[in-house]
N, C-alpha and C positions, 0 to 999 in steps of 0.2 A: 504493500500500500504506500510504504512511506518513496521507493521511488517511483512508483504512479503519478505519485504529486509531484517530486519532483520533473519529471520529464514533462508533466501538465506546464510546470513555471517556465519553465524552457522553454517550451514553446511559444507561450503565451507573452514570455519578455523579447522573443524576436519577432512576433506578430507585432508589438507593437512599436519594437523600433524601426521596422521595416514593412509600416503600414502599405499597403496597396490597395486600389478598386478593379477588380477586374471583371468586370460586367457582363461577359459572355461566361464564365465560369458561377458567376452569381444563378442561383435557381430558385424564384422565385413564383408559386402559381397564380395563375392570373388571378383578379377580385371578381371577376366579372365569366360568367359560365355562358357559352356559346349554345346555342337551341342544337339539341340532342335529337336527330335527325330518327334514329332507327333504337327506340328502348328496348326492342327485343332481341338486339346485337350483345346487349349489355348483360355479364353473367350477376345470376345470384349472389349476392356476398352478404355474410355475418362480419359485423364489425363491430371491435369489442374496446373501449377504452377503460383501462384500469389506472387506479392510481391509490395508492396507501395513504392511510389516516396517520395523522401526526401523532404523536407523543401524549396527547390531550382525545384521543379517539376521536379528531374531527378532519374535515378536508382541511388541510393548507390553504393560507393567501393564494399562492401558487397552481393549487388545483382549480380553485374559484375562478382566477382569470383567467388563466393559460384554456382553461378544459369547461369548465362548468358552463360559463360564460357565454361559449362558441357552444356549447352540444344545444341548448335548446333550440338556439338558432337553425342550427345543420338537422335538427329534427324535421322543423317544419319546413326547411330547404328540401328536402330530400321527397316528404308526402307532397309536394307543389310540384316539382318536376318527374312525381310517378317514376324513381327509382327504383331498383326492384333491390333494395339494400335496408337489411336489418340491422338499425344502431344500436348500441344497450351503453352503459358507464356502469362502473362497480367500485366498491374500493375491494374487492375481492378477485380473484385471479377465474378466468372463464371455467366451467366442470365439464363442457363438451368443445368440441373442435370448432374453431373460428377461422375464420379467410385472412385477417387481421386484428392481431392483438398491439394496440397502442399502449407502451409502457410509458405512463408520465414518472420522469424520474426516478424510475426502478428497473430490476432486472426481471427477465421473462421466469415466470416457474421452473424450477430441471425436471419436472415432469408433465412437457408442456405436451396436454392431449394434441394429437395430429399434427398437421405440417403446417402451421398458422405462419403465416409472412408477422417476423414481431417487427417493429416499429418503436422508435426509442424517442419521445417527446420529452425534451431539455430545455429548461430558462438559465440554467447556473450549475454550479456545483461540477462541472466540466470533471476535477480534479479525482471526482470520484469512480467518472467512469470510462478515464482516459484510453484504459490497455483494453476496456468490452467494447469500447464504437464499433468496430470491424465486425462483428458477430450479429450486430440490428440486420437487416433483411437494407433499412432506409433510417434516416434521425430529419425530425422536423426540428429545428429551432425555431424558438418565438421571443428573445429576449432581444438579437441585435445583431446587427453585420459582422461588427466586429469577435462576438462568440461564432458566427457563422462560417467566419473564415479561418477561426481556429479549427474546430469540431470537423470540417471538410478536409484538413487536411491526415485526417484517421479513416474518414466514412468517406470514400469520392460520391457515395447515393446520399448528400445533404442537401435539402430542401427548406428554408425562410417562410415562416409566417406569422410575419407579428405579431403580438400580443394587443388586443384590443379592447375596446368598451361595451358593457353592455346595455340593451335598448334602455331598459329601469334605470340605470345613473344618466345615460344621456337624456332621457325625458325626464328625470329629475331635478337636471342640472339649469333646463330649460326653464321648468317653473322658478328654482329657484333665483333665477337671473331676473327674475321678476323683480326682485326687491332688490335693487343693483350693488353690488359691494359696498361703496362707497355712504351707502345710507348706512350701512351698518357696522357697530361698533369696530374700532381698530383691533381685533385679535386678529391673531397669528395662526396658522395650522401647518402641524408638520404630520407625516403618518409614516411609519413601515416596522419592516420586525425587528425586534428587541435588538440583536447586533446592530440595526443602521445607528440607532441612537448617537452611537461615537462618530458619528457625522455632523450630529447637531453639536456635539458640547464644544467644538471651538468658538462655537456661536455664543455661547453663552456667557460671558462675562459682557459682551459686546450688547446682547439684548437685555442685559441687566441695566446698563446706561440708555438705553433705548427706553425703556421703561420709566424713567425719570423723565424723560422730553412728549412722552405721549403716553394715554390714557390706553393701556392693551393688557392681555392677556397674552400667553401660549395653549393652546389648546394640542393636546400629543394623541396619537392615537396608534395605539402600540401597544402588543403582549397579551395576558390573560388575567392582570391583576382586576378587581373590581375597580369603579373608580373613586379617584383618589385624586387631592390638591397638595400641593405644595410650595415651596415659596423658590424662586432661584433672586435674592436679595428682595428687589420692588416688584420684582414679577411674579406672579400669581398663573403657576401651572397647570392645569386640570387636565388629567393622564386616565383616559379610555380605554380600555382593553379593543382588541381589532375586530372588528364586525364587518358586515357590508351596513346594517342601519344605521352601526356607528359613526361610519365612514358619511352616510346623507346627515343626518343628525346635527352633527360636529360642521359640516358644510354651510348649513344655514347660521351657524353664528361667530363666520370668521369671513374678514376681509379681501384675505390674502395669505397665502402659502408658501413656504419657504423649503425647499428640499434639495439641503447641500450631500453632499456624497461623500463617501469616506473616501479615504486616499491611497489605498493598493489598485494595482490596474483590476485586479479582479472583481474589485468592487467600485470601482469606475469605470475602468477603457472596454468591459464589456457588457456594464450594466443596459439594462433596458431603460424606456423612460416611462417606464408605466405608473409611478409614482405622480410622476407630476402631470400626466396625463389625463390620470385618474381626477385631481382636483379640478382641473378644467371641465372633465366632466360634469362633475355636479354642479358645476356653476361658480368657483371658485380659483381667481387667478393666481398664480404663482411664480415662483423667479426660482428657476433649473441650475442646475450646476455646469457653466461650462465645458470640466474636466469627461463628460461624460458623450465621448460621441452622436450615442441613440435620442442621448435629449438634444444639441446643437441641432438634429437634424429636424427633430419633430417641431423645434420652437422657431423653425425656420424659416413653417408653414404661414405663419402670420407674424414672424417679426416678436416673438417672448423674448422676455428679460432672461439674461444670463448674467449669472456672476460666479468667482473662482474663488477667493478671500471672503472671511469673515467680514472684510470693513467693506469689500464690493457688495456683498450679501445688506448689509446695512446702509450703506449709501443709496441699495436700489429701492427698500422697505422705504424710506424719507422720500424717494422720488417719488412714490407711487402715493402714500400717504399726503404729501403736498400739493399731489396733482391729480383728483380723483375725476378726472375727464380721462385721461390717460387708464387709471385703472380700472375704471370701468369699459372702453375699448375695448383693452386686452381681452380683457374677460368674454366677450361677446365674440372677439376673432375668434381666441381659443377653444371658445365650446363651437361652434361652427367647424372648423378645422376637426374637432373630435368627431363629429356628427356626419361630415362628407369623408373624412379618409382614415379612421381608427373605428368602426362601427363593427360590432362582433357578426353582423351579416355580411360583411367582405371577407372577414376569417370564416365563415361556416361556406362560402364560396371554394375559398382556394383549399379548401381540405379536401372538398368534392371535386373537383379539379383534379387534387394528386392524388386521389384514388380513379381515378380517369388514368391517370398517366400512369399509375401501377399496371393498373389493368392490360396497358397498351404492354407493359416490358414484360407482364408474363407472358402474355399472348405471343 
């Protein structure tokens, strides 16, 4: 295990000093599904996605957007275009033979009934499953190019599909732009799992004097604690456990979002931006971490705040707070930008898509 990772770091430290795009190598499925000409060319398939319960016996953050997100979508995609493919989700491993077992983040059974094409669906954790890539059947990634072009060079069958929003926060986000940022009180919103934390604390002494000059809160939403307040000096914390209602909830009574990144490339140069994504969703603008590819490119869409430093992080919070024509814009590109090109109905597209093109390589 221990040199798995290592040779995972290795990789991943020349991937990034020796970034490239190379765009014919890139394999991405389309969003958009072409009119299916002859449905009875098309074989039978059982299609099974699995994915294990956390520590806590629940779905992961991870299963929730990566899989959960997209499956109902790809449900009702599938009964509309009269596919002749049976979907199922478990967090339990298939008991009879499947055409396709999708493992989110785990390994296939060793007593995997029949000759199931497995499928290996990855956001992170690369490090874990460096030396099995080779053994998937195919590996979809959904975190970010720059994991895409690591993980491709173990699997040459890698396939990109982002990780995206679903209808309920984008129609969520919608009403609650009703009541535009800017009317409402100056809190702050940060969210992710308990390890990002050590992203926010360089922030912290900084939003301590921040809190002297303006009337805020931090609102956190992170972990399985009940919730809970507490003081960082003048600042007034109130720390949610991670929910998806949490997550709308906690939306309606903050301004503006702040989601700095920790600082190894593994937790930057291939993170995803679904964090900061996710607040635009719900109606909720935010200012992204630079250091982090996946988000330069999504805040690209409309022109979002980026910053790298704690005091850039800070300088931008004072712009936005001083200039609420400005933050309420953003806010409005950003959910729009969510809503045309991050929508989990363009993921339950390109899934059906690449089992299109599975189809076509067994054939």
């Amino acid at each position: 295990m221990r040199l798995q990772k290592t040779l995972f770091y290795i990789n991943l430290l020349f991937s990034y000093l020796f970034q490239y795009s190379n765009k014919k190598n890139f394999v991405e499925p389309s969003k958009s599904i072409k009119k299916i000409s002859n449905l009875r060319s098309l074989n039978k398939l059982k299609i099974y996605f699995y994915a294990p319960l956390n520590a806590r016996d629940k779905n992961s953050a991870g299963t929730e957007i990566v899989i959960l997100g997209m499956f109902s979508e790809l449900q009702k995609k599938i009964k509309l275009l009269s596919l002749p493919w049976d979907i199922s989700f478990s967090n339990n491993y298939p008991e009879e033979e499947v055409d396709y077992l999708i493992c989110f983040k785990s390994q296939p059974p060793k007593n995997l009934i029949g000759k199931s094409r497995v499928i290996l669906s990855i956001c992170d954790e690369g490090e874990n499953f460096w030396n099995h890539l080779k053994k998937y059947h195919a590996v979809v990634v959904s975190s970010s190019r720059s994991f895409y072009n690591l993980i491709k060079k173990k699997n040459p069958n890698t396939f990109f599909i982002g990780e995206a929003e679903s209808e309920k926060n984008i129609s969520f986000g919608l009403e609650n732009l009703k009541k535009i940022p800017s009317s409402k009180l100056y809190n702050l919103y940060w969210h992710g799992g308990p390890n990002s934390l050590s992203g926010l604390l360089p922030l912290k002494p900084h939003l301590m004097k921040l809190a002297k000059e303006y009337s805020i809160n931090l609102y956190i939403v992170s972990g399985y604690q009940p919730n809970h307040q507490y003081k960082w000096g003048p600042l007034t914390v109130i720390h949610r456990p991670w929910s998806p209602k949490n997550m709308r909830v906690t939306a309606r009574k903050c301004a503006l979002g702040i989601i700095p990144s920790r600082g190894t490339l593994r937790t930057s140069f291939l993170k995803p931006a679904s964090r900061i994504r996710a607040l635009y969703a719900l109606g909720v603008p935010a200012i992204g971490d630079s250091r982090v590819p996946d988000v330069v490119e999504f805040m690209s869409h409309f022109g979002g705040p980026l910053a790298r430093t704690p005091k850039e992080f800070i300088e931008k919070i004072k712009m936005f707070f001083d200039n609420p024509k400005m933050l309420n814009e953003i806010s409005l590109k950003g959910h729009e930008t969510v809503s045309k090109k991050y929508h989990n109905k363009l993921s339950a597209n390109q899934w059906i898509n690449f089992f299109l093109e599975q189809e076509k390589i067994i054939k």
